[in-house]
C-alpha positions in Angstrom: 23.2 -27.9 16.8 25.4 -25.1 15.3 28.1 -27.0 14.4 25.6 -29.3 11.9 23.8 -25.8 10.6 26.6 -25.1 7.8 26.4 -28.6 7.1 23.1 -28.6 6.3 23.0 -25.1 4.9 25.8 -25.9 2.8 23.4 -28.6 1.4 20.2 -26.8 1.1 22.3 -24.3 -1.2 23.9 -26.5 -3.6 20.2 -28.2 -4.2 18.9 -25.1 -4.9 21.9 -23.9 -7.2 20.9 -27.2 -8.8 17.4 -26.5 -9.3 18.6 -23.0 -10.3 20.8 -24.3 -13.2 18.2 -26.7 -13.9 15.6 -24.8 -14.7 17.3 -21.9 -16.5 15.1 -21.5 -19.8 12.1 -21.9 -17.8 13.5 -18.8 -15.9 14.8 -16.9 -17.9 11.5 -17.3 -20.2 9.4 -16.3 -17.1 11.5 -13.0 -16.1 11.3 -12.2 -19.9 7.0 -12.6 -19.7 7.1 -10.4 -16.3 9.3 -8.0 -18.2 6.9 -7.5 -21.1 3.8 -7.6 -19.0 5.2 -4.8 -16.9 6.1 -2.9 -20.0 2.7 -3.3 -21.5 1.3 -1.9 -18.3 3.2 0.9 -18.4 2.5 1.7 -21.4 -1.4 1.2 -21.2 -1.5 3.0 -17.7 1.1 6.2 -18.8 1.1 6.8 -22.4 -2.2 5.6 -23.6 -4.8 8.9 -22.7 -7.9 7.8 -20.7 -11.0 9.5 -21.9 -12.0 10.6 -19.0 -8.4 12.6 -17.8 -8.8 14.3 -21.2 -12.3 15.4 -20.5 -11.2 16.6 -17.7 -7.9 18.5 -18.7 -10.1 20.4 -21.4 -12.6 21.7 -18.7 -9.5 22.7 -16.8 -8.1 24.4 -19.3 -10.8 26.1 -20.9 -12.2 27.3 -17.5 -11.7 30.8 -16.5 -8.4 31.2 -13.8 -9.9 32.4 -10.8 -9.7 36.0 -9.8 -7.2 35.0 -6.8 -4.0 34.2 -8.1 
């Protein structure tokens, strides 16, 4: 049995460079869509202010500091 494994690996691997090389555009055009959607995210989730984190930076800030500190 280990002497057919590389054999068989060796197979497995040059249908899935195959496939690889094959389906290049598709690829590429899929990493490129996962790139924008995770840019897009980041953008909507870090720059973009949510209405209620403003609200609630103005009542921090406008509040009084407490007579601990």
């Amino acid at each position: 049995m280990l002497v057919v494994l590389p054999f068989l690996a060796g197979t497995l691997q040059r249908q899935f460079t195959r496939w690889i090389t094959g389906n290049y555009k598709l690829l590429t055009r899929f990493s490129g869509a996962i790139l924008v959607f995770i840019a897009v995210f980041g953008i909507v989730t870090e720059v973009l202010p949510i209405s209620s984190e403003c609200e609630n930076d103005d009542y921090r800030h406008s509040t009084k500091p407490s007579s601990g500190m």
